[in-house]
N, CA, C and O of each residue as an XYZ file, in Angstrom:
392
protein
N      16.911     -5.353      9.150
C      16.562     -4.350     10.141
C      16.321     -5.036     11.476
O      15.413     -5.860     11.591
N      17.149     -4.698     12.525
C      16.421     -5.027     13.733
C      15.097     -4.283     14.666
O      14.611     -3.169     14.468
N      14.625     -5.504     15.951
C      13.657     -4.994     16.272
C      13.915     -3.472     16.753
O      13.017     -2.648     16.575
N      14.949     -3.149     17.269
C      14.876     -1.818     17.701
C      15.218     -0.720     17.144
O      15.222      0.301     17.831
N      15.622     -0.668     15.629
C      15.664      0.074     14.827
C      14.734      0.515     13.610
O      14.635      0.007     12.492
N      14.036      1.695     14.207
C      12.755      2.356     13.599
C      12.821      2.003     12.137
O      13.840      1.698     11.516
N      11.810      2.072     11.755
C      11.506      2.068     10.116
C      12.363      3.500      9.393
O      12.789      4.381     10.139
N      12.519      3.574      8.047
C      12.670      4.614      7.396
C      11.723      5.081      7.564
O      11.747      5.957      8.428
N      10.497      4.834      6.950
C       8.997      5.185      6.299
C       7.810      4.651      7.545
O       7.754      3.625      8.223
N       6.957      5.840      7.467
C       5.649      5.325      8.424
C       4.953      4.941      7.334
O       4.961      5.803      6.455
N       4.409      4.053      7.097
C       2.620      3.325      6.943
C       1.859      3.527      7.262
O       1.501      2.982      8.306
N       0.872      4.636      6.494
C      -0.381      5.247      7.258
C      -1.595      4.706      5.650
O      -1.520      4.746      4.422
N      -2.569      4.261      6.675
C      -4.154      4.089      5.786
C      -4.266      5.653      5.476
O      -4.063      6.401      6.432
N      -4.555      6.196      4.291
C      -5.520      7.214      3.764
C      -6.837      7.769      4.561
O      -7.267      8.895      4.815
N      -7.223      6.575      4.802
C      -8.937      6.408      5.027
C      -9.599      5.356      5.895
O      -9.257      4.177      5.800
N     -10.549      5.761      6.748
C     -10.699      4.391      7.289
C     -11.852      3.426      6.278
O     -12.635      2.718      6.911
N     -11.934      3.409      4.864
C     -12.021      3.203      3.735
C     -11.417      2.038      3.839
O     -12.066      1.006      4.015
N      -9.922      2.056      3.732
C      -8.826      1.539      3.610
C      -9.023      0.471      4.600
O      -9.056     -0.702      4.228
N      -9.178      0.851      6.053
C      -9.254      0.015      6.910
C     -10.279     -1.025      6.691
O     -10.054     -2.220      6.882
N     -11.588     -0.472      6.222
C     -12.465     -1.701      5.637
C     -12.200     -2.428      4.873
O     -12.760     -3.524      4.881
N     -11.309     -2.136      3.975
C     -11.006     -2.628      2.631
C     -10.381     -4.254      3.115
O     -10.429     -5.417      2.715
N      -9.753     -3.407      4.297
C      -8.494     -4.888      4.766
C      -9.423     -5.404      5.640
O      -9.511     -6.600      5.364
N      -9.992     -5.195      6.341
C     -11.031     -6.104      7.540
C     -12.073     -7.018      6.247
O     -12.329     -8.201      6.470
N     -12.454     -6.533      5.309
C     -13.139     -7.697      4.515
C     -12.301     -8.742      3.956
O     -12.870     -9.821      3.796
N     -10.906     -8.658      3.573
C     -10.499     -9.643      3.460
C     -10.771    -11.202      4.019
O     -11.276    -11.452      5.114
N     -10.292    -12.281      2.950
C     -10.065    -13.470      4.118
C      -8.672    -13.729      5.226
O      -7.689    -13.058      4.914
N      -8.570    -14.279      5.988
C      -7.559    -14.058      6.580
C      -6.792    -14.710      5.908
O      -6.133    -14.139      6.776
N      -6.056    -15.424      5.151
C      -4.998    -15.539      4.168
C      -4.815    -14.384      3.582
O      -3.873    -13.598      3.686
N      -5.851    -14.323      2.908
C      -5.089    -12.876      1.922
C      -5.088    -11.660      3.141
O      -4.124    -10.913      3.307
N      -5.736    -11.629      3.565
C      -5.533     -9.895      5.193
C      -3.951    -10.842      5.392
O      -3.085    -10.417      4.627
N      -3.511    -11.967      6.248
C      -2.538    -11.595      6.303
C      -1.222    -11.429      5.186
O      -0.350    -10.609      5.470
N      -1.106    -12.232      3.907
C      -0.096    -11.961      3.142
C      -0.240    -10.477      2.395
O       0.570    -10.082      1.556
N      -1.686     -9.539      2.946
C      -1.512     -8.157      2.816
C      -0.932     -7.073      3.761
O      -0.511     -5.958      3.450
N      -1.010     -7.691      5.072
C      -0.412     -6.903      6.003
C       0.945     -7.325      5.916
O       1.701     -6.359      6.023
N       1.589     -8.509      5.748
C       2.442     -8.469      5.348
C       3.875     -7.887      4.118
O       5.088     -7.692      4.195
N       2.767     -7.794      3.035
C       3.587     -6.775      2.026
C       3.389     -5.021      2.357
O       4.154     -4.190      1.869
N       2.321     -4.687      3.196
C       2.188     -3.776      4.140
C       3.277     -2.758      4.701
O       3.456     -1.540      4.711
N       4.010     -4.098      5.236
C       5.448     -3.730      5.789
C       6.630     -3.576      4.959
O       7.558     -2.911      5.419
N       6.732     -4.085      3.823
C       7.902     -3.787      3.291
C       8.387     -2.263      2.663
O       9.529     -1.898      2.385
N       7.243     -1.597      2.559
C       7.356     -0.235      2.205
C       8.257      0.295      3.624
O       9.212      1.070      3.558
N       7.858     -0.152      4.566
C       8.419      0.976      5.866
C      10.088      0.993      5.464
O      10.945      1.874      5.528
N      10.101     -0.267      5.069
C      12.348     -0.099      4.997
C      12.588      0.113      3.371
O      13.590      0.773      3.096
N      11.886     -0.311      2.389
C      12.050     -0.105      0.847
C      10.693      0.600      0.288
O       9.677     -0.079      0.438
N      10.557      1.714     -0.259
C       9.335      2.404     -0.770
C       8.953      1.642     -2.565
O       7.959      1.629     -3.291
N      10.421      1.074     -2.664
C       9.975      0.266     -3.865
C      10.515     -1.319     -4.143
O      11.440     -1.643     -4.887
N       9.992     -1.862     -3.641
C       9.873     -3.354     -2.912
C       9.925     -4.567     -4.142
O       9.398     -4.534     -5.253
N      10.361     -5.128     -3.815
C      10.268     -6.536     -5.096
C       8.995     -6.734     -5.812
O       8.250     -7.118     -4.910
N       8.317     -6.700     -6.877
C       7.163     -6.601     -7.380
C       6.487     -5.238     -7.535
O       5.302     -5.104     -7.837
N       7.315     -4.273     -7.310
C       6.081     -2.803     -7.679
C       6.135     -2.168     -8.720
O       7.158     -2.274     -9.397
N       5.219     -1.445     -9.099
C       4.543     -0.809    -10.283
C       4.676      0.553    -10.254
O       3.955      1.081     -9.407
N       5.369      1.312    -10.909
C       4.827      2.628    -10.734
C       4.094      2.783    -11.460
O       4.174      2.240    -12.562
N       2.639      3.953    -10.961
C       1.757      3.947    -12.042
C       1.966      5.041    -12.281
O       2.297      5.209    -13.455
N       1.912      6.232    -11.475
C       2.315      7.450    -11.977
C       2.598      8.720    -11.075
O       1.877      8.833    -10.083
N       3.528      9.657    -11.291
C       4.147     10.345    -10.142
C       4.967      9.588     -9.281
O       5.898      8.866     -9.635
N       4.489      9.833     -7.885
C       5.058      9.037     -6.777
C       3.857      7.846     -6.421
O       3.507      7.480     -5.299
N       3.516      7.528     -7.312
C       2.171      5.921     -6.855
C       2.659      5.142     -7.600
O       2.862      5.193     -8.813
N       2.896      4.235     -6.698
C       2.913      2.947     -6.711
C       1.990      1.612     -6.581
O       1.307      1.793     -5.573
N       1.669      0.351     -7.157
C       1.626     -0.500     -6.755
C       2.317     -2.047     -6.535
O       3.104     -2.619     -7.289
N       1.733     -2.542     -5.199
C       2.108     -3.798     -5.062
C       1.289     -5.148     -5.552
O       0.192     -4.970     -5.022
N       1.244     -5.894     -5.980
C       0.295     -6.945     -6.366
C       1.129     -8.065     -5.273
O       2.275     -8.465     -5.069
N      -0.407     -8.285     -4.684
C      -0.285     -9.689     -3.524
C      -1.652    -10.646     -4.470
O      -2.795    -10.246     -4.249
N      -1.496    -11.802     -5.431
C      -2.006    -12.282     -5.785
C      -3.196    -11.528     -6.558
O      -2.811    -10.755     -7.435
N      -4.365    -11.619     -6.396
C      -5.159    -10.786     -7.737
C      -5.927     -9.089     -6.602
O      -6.980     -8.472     -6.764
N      -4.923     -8.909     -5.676
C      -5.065     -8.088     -4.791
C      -4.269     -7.171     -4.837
O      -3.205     -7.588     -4.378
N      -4.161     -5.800     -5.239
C      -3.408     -4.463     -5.523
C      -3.614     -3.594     -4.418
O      -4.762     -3.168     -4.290
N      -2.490     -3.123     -3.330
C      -1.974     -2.017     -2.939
C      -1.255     -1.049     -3.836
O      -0.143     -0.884     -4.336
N      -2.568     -0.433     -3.788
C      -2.031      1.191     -4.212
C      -1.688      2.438     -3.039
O      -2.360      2.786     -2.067
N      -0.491      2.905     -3.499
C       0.273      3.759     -2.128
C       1.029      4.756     -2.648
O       1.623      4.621     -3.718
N       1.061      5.670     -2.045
C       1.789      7.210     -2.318
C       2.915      7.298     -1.545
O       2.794      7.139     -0.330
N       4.310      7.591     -2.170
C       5.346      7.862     -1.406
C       6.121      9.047     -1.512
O       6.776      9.630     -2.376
N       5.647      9.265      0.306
C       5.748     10.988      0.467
C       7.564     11.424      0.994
O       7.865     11.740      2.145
N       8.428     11.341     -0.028
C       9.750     11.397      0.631
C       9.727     12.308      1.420
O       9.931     11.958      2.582
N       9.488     13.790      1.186
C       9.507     14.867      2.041
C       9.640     14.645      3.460
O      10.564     15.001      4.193
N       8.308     13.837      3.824
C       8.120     13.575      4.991
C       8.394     11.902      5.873
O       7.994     11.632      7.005
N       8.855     11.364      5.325
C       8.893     10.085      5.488
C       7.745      9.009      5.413
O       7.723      7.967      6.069
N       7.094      9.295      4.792
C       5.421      8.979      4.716
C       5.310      7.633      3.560
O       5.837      7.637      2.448
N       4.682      6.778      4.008
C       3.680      5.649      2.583
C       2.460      6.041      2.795
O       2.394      6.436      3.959
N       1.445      6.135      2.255
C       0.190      6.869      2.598
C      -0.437      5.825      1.345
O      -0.231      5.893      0.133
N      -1.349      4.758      2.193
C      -1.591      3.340      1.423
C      -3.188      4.041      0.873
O      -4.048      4.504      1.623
N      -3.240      3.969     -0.308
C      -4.749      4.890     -0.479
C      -5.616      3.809     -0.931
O      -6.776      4.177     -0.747
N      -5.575      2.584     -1.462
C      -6.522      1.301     -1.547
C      -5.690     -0.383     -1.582
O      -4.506     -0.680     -1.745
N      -6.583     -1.002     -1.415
C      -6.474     -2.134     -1.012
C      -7.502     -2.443     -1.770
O      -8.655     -2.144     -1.459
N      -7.131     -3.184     -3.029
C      -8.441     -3.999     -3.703
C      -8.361     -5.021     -4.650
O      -7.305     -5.251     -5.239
N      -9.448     -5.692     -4.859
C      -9.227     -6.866     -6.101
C      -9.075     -6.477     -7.188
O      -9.802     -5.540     -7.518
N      -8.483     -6.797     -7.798
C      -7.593     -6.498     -9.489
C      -9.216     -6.867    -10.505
O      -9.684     -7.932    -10.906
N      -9.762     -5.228    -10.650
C     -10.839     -5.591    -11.545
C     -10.890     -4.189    -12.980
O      -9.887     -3.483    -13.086
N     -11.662     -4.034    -13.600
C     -11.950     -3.013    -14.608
C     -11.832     -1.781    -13.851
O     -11.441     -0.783    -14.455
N     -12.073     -1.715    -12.782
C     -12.203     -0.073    -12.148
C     -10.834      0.017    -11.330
O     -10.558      1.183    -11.046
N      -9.919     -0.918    -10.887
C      -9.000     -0.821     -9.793
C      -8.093      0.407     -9.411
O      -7.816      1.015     -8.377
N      -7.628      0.507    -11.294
C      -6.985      1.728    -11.378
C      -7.502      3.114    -11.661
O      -6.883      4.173    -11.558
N      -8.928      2.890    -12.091
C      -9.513      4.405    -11.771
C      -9.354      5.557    -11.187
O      -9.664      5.438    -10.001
N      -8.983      6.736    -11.470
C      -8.939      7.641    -10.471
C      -7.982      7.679     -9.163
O      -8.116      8.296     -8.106
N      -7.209      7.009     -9.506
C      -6.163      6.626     -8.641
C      -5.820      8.204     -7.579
O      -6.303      8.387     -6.462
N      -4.890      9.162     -8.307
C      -5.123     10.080     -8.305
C      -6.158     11.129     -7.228
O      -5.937     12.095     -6.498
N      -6.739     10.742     -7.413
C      -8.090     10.985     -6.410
C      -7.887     10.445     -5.378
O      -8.459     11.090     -4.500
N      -7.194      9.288     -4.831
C      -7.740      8.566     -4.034
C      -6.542      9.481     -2.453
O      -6.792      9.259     -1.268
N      -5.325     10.453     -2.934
C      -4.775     10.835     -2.039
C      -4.813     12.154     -2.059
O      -3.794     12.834     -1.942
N      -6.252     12.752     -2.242
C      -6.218     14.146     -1.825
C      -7.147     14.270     -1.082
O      -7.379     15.361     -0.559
């Protein structure tokens, strides 16, 4: 893709939840997360993803899971968490984009 040719897909945080989620990071992992960040905008299902169920997906960046909703209708990724790979990660997933 070049620089002047728009994305397929916008990348939108859920929540400014979300936005905390990524500001606590360290900056290694914030950036190799903003980085897999981007690959949704041109591929909604990117080298390494998971479907978990419906249209959700995740990405695993080391023991760190983006979970994200892909809204074809509208051209939409709608990133609903950013978190460490623990007992609760996948909880309620579901929940997390209404």
């Amino acid at each position: 893709m070049s620089e002047k040719e728009p994305a397929a897909f916008e990348v939108r945080l859920c929540s400014m939840r979300i936005q905390q989620e990524l500001d606590s990071l360290q900056k290694t992992d914030y950036q190799r997360v903003i980085a897999k960040l981007r690959a949704p905008a041109d591929n909604t299902r990117p080298q390494g993803y998971e479907k978990l169920c419906d249209d959700i997906y995740r990405i695993r960046v080391g023991d760190i899971r983006i979970i994200y909703l892909v809204d074809e209708a509208n051209k939409r990724v709608e990133v609903g968490a950013i978190r460490r790979r623990t007992e609760r990660t996948y909880r309620e997933i579901e929940g997390l984009f209404r």
